[in-house]
C-alpha positions as CSV (number, residue, x, y, z in Angstrom):
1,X,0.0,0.0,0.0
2,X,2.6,2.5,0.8
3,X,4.5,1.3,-2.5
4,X,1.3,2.4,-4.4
5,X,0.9,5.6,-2.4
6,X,4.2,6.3,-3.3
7,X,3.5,5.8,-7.1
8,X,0.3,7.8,-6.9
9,X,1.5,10.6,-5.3
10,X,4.6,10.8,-7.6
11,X,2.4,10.6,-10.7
12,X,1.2,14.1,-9.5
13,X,4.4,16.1,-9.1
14,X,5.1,19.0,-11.7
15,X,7.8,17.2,-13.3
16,X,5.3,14.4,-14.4
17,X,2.5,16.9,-15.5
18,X,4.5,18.8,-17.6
19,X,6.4,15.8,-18.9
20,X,3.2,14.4,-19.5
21,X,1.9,17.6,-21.6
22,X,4.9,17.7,-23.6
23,X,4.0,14.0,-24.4
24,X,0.7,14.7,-25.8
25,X,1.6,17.8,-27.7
26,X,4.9,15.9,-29.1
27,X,2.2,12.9,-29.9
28,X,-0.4,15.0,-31.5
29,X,2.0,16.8,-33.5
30,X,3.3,13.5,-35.4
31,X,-0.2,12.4,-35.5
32,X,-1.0,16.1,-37.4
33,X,2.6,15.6,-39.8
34,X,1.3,12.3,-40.3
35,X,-2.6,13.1,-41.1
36,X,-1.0,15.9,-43.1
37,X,1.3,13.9,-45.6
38,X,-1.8,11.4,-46.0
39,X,-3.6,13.9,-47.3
40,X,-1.5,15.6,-49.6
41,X,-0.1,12.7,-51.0
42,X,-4.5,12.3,-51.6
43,X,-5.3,15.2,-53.3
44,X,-1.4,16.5,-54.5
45,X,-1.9,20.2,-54.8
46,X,1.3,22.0,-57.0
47,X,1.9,25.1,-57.0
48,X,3.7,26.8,-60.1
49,X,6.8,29.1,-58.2
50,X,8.6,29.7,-61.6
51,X,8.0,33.3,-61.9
52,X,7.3,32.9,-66.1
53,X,4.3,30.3,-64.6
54,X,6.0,27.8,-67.1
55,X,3.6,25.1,-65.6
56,X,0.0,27.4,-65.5
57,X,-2.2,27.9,-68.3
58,X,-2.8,31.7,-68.5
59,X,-6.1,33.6,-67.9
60,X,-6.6,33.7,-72.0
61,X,-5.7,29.9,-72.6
62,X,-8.2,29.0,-70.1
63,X,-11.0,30.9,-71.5
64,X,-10.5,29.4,-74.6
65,X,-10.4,26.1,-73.4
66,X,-13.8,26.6,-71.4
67,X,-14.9,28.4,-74.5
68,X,-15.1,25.2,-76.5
69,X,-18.1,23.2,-77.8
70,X,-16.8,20.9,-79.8
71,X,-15.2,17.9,-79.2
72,X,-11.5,17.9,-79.9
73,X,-8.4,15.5,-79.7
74,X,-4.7,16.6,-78.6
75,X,-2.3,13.1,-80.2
76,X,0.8,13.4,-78.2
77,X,3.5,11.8,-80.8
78,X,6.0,9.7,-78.4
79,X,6.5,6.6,-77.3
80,X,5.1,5.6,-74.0
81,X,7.8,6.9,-71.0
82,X,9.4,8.7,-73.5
83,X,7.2,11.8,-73.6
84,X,8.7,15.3,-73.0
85,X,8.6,16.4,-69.3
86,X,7.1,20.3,-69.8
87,X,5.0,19.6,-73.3
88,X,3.2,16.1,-70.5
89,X,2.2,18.8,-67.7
90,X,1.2,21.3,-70.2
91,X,-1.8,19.4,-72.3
92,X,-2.7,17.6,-69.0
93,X,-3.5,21.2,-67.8
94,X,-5.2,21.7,-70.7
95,X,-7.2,18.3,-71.0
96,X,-8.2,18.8,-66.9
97,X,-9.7,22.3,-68.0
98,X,-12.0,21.1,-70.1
99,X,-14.0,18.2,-71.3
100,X,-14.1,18.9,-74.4
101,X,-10.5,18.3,-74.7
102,X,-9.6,14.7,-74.7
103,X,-5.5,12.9,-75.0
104,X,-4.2,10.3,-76.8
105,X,-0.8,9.2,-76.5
106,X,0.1,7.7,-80.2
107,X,3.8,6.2,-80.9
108,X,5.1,6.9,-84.4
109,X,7.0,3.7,-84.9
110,X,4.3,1.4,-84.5
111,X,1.3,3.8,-86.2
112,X,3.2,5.1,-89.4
113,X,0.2,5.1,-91.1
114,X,-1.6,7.1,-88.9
115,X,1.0,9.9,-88.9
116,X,0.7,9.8,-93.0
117,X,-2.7,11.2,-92.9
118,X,-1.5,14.3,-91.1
119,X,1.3,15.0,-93.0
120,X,0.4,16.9,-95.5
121,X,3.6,18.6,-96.9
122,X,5.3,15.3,-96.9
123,X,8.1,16.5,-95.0
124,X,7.6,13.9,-91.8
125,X,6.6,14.7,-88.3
126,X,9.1,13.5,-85.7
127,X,8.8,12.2,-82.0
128,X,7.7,14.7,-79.6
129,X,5.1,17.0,-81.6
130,X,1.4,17.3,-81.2
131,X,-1.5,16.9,-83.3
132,X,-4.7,19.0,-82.4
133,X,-7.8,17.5,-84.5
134,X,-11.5,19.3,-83.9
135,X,-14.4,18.7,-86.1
136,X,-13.6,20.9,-88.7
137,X,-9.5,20.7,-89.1
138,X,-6.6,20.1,-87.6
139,X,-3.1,21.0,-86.9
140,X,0.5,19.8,-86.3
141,X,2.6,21.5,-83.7
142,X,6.3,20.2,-84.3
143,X,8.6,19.8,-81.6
144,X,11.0,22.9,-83.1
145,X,7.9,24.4,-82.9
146,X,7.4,24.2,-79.3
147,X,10.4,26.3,-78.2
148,X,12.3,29.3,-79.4
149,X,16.0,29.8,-80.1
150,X,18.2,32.0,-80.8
151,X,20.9,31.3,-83.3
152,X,22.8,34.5,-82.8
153,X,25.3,31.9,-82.9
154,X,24.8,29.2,-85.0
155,X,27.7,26.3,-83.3
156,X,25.9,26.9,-79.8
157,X,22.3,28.3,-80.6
158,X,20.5,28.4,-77.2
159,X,16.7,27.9,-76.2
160,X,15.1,30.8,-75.0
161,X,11.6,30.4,-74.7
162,X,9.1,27.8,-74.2
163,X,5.8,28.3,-76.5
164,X,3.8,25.3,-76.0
165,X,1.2,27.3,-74.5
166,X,0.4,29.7,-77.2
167,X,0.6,27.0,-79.6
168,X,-1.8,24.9,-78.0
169,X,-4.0,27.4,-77.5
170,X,-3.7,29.0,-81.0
171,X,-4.1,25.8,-82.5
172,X,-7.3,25.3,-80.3
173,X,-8.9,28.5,-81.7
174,X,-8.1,27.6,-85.4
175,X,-9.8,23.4,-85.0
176,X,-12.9,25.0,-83.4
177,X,-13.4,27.7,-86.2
178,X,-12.2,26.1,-89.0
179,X,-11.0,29.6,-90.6
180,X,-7.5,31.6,-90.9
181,X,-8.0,34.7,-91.4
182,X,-5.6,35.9,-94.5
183,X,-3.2,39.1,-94.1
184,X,-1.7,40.5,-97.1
185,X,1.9,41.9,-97.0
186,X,1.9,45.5,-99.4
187,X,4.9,45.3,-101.8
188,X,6.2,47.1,-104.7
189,X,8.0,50.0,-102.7
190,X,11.3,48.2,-101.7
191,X,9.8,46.6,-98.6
192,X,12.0,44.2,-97.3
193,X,9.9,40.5,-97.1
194,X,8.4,39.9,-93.9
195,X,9.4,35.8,-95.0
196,X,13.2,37.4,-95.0
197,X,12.5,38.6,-91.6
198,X,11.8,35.0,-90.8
199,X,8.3,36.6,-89.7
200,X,6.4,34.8,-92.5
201,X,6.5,31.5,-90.5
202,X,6.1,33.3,-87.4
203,X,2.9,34.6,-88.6
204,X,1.5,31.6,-89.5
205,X,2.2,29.9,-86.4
206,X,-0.4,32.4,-85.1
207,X,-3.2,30.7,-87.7
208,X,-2.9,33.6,-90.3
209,X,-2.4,33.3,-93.5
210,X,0.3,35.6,-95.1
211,X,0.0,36.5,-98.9
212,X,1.5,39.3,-101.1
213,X,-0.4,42.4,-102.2
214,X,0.6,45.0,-105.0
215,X,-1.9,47.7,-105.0
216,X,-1.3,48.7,-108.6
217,X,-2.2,45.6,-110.0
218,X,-5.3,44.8,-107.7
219,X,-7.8,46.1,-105.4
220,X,-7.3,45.1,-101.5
221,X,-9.0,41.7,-101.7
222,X,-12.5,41.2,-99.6
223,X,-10.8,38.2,-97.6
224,X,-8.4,40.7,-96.2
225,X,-8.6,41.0,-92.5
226,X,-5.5,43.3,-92.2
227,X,-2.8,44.4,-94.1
228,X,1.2,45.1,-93.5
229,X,3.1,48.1,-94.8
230,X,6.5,46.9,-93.9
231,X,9.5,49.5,-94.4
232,X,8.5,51.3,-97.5
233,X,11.2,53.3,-99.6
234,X,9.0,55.0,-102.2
235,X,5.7,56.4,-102.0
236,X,2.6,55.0,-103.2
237,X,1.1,55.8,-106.6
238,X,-2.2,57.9,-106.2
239,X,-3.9,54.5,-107.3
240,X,-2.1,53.0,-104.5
241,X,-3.2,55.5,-102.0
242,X,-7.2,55.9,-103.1
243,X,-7.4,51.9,-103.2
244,X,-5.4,51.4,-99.6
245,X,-8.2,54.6,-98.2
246,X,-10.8,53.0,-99.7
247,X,-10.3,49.7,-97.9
248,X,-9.6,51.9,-94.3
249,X,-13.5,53.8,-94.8
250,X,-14.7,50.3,-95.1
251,X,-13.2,49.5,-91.2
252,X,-10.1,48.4,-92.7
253,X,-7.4,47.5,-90.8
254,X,-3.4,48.1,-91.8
255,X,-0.3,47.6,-89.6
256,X,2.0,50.4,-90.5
257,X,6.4,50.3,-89.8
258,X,7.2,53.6,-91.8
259,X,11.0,54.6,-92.1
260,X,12.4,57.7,-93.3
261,X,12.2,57.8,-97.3
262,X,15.0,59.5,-99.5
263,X,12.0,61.6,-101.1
264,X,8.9,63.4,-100.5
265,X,5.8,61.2,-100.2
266,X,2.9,63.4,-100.7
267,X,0.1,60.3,-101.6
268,X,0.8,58.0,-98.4
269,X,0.7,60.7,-96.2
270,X,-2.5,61.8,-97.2
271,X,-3.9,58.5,-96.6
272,X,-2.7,59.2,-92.7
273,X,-3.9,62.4,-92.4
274,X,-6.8,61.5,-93.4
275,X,-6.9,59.6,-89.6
276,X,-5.2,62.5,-87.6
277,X,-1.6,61.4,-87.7
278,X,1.3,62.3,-89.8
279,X,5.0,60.3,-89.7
280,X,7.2,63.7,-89.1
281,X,10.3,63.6,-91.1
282,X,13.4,63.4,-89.4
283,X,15.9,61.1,-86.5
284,X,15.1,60.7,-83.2
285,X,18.1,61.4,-81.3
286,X,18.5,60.1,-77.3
287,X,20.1,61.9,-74.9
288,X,19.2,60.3,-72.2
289,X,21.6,57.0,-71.6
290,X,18.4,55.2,-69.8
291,X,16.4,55.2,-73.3
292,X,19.2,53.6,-75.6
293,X,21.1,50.3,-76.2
294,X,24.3,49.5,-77.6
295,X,25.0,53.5,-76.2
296,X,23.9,54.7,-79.7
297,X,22.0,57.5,-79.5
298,X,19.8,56.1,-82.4
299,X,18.7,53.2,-81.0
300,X,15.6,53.9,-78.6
301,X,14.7,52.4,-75.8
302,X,11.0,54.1,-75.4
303,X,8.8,54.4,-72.4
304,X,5.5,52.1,-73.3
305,X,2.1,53.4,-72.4
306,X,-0.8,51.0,-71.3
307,X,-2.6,49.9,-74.6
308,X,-3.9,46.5,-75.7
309,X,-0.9,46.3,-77.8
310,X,1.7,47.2,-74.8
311,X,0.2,45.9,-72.0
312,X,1.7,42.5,-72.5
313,X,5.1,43.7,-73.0
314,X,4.9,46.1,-69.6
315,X,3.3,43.3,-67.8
316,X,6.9,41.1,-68.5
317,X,8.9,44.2,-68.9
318,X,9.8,43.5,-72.7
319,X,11.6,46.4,-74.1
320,X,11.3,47.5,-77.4
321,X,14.1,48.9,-79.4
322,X,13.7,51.5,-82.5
323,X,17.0,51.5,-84.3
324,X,16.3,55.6,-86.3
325,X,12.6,56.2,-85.2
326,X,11.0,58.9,-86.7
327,X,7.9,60.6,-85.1
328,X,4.5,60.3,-85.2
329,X,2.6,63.4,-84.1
330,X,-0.8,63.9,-84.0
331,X,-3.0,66.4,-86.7
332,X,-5.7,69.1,-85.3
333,X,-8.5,69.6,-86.6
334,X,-9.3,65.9,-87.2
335,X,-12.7,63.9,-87.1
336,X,-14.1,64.0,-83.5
337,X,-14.8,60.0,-84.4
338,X,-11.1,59.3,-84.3
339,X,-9.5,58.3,-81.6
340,X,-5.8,58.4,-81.1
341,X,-3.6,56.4,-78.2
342,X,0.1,57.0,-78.3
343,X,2.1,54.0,-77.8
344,X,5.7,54.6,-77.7
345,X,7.5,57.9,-76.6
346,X,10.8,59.0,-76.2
347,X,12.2,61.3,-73.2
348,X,12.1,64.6,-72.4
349,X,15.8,64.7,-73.4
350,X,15.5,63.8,-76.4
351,X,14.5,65.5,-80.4
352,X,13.7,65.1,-83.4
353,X,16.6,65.9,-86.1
354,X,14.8,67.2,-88.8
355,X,17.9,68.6,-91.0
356,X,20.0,65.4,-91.6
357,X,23.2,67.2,-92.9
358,X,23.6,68.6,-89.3
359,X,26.2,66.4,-87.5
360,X,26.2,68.6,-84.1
361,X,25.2,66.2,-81.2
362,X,23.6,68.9,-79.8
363,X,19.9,69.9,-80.1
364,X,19.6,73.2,-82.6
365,X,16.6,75.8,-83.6
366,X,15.3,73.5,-86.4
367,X,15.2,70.7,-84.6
368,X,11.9,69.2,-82.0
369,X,12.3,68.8,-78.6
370,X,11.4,66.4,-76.9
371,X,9.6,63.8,-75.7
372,X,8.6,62.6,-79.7
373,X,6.0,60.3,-80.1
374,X,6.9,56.6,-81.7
375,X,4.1,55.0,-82.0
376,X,0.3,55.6,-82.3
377,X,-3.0,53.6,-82.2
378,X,-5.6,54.8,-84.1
379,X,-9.1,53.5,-84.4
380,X,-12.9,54.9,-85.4
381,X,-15.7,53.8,-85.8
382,X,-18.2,54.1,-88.6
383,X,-20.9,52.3,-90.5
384,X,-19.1,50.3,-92.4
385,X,-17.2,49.2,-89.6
386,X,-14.3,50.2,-86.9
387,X,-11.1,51.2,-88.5
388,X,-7.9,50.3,-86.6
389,X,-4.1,51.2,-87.5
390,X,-1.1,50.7,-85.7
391,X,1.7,53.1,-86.8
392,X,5.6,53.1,-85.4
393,X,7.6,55.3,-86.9
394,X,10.3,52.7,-87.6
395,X,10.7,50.5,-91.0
396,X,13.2,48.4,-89.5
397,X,11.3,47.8,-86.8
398,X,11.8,43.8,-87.2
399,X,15.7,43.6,-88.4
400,X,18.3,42.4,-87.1
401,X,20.5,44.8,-84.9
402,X,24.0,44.0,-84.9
403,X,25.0,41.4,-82.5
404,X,21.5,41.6,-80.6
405,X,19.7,39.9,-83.3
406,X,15.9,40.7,-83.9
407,X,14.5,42.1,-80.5
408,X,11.8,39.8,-78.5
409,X,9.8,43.2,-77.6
410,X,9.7,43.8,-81.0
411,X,8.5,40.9,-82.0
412,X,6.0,40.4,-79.6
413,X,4.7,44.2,-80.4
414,X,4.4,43.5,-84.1
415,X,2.2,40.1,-83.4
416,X,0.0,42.2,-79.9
417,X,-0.5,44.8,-82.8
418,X,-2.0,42.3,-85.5
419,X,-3.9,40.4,-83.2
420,X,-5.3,43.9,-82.2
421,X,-6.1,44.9,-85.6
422,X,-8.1,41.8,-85.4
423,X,-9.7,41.8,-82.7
424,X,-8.5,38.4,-80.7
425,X,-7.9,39.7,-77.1
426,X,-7.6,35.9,-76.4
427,X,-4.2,35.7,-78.3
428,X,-2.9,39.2,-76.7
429,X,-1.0,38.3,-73.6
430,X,-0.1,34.6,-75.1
431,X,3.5,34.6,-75.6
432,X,6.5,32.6,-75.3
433,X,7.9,32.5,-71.7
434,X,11.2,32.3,-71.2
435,X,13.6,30.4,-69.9
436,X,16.4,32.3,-69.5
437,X,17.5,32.9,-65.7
438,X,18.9,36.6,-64.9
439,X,21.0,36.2,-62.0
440,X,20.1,38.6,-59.0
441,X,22.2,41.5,-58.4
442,X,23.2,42.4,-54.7
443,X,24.8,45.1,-53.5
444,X,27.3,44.8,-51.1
445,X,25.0,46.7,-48.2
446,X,22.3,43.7,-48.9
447,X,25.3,41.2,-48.4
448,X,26.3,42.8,-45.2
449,X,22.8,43.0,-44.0
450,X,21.8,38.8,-44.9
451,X,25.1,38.4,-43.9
452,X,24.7,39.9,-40.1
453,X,21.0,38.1,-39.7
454,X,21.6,34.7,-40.7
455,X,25.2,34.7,-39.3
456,X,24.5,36.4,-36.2
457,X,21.0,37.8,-35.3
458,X,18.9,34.1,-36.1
459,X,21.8,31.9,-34.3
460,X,21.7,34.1,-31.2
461,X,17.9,34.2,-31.1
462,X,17.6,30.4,-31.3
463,X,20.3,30.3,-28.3
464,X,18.6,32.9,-26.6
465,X,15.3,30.7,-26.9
466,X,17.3,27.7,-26.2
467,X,18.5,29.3,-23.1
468,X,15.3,30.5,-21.5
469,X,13.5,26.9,-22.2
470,X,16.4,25.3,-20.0
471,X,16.5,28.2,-17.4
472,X,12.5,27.3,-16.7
473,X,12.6,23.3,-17.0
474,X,15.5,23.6,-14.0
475,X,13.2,24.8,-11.5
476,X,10.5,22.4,-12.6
């Protein structure tokens, strides 16, 4: 009896309390870890941390797959356990949105003849692509396809981009209408080729159909849904001019990269007077070092104002670069119906040369300060329908410079301004996302200061709490 008095009354010291508490809060938090892995591991939630969302379908993709009413089929070319990693989790993402959107994994070795009926340029389609069929078409998306890279240099060309997305999606728009709309490329002025820009293909990708146009010889045919004034050198005939005006009064659309001609062109400017703007003739020149590359004082840099057409490119922080921009200012008195939305500026350091033999880097009496308008969106409505043109004062807008290649911004501007000028919002903020990682630069004050609290400040304060938990379990 005493033994078990003994027992009884030691059961009910402090030490065996709080032991005991400890005990059941050490017990239930392994039971909550426990309960907690279980159901994760049941529902397996992911999170996309990559800060391009490599592994999330964007806000437009998704409302294009919901948008769907049709059945269609997504044939992933690859041998089972051989699929591609990123293109797997990306038409997964797709086929869960929607069930309208069904996969099929199909290997190429053993169903030849089932790649044959898709091939229709004869030219093979190799492991790894994707073949999007709807009701009313269908389309290939190769593997080259699915990424973009830059051969800047051609031994070691490097990927930059990963456009399955907008591929996907593109290709989803194009099966469940059944129609490309066709854009014709105006020649006959010494344009350079959009196909020479390697934009052609580009284009394309996007489900348009690119085809030439010479206004002389024709009328602006009635399956136009925009047209592209690339770079002209010359200016337009006055048949030219009265056959591109009468396709704008009929809510027209034209995509317009004008640079600097060696002569006067009194017929195309007309035709953009007539909506309230006017290409100013002369060199924008940067003084400010902020608003150039390559520290050439030609090459702008300009800020980007919030637009339909910009938006996208602010929202990654995609510059644009305008290798001799000329300005494009803004007419009065002009149509009230007009509406005009500058795009791309200059800075307040800048100006516009407007006598070329001048070789002073200095701004002089004849010359415009700034900051000069680059770009302008214009648009009005009217009964025969809403008129839209996107002007940059730039031809070579979509060249090459130097060792920098052809500029992302500026390619990605060019396709958010033809999908404005047609009207797919959708397509808008769907662009390649890049892979390229730009390390983080830190100061040597931010060193110091991570340096001081996970050196000093965090290993004291986990002694210091270390400390105080033994100086009260002493006394217990």
């Amino acid at each position: 009896m005493k033994n078990t008095a003994k027992i009884s009354s030691s059961l009910r010291t402090r030490q065996v309390k709080y032991g005991g508490y400890a005990a059941i809060i050490t017990i239930a938090v392994i039971a909550g870890l426990i309960g907690a892995n279980l159901i994760c591991e049941l529902i397996a939630p992911q999170f996309d941390l990559t800060k391009n969302k490599l592994f999330s379908l964007s806000e437009q993709s998704s409302q294009v797959a919901d948008g769907l009413k049709t059945p269609v089929t997504i044939y992933c070319l690859w041998e089972p356990g051989k699929e591609t990693a990123q293109v797997k989790q990306i038409v997964d993402l797709y086929a869960a949105r929607s069930e309208n959107i069904s996969l099929e994994d199909v290997d190429p070795d053993r169903n030849p003849g089932f790649i044959t009926q898709y091939d229709k340029d004869k030219k093979g389609i190799e492991k790894g692509s994707l073949v999007i069929e709807g009701e009313k078409d269908f389309r290939v998306i190769r593997l080259q396809d699915m990424y973009d890279v830059n051969y800047a240099n051609p031994q070691n060309p490097q990927i930059t981009g990963f456009s399955i997305e907008k591929r996907i999606t593109g290709a989803l728009l194009y099966v469940s209408s059944g129609e490309t709309p066709v854009v014709y490329e105006i020649t006959g002025h010494q344009e350079t080729p959009l196909a020479q820009l390697a934009m052609q293909e580009m284009i394309e990708r996007e489900n348009y159909s690119l085809l030439p146009l010479n206004l002389i010889q024709s009328e602006v045919p009635e399956d136009a849904s925009a047209l592209i004034l690339n770079g002209p050198k010359a200016d337009f005939t006055q048949i030219e001019a009265d056959r591109l005006r009468a396709y704008l009064e009929k809510g027209g659309r034209l995509l317009a990269l004008i640079d600097i001609m060696t002569g006067a062109s009194p017929n195309l400017d007309e035709v953009f007077s007539g909506y309230g703007i006017r290409f100013e003739f002369g060199v924008t020149v940067e003084l400010n070092k902020n608003y150039i590359t390559a520290n050439n004082p030609y090459y702008t840099v300009p800020d980007m104002a919030n637009h339909e057409i910009t938006g996208p490119l602010l929202e990654k922080r995609s510059p644009v670069v305008l290798p001799i921009a000329r300005g494009v200012s803004s007419l009065e008195p002009r149509r009230q119906s007009i509406r005009l939305t500058p795009l791309l500026a200059s800075s307040q350091l800048s100006f516009l040369r407007t006598d070329l033999s001048l070789e002073t880097p200095d701004i002089t009496d004849t010359d415009i300060q700034g900051p000069i308008v680059l770009g302008m969106a214009v648009s009005e409505d009217s009964e025969e329908g809403e008129t839209r043109i996107a002007a940059i004062g730039c031809g070579t807008f979509l060249e090459p410079i130097n060792m920098f290649g052809q500029i992302p911004g500026n390619i990605d501007m060019f396709m958010n301004g033809l999908t404005w000028l047609e009207d797919k919002p959708e397509n808008l903020s769907i662009r390649s996302k890049s892979l390229i990682s730009v390390p983080m630069n830190v100061t040597e004050l931010y060193v110091i200061i991570f340096g001081l609290i996970f050196v000093v400040f965090i290993p004291l304060a986990l002694f210091a709490a270390g400390l105080v938990t033994w100086l009260k379990r002493r006394h217990l």
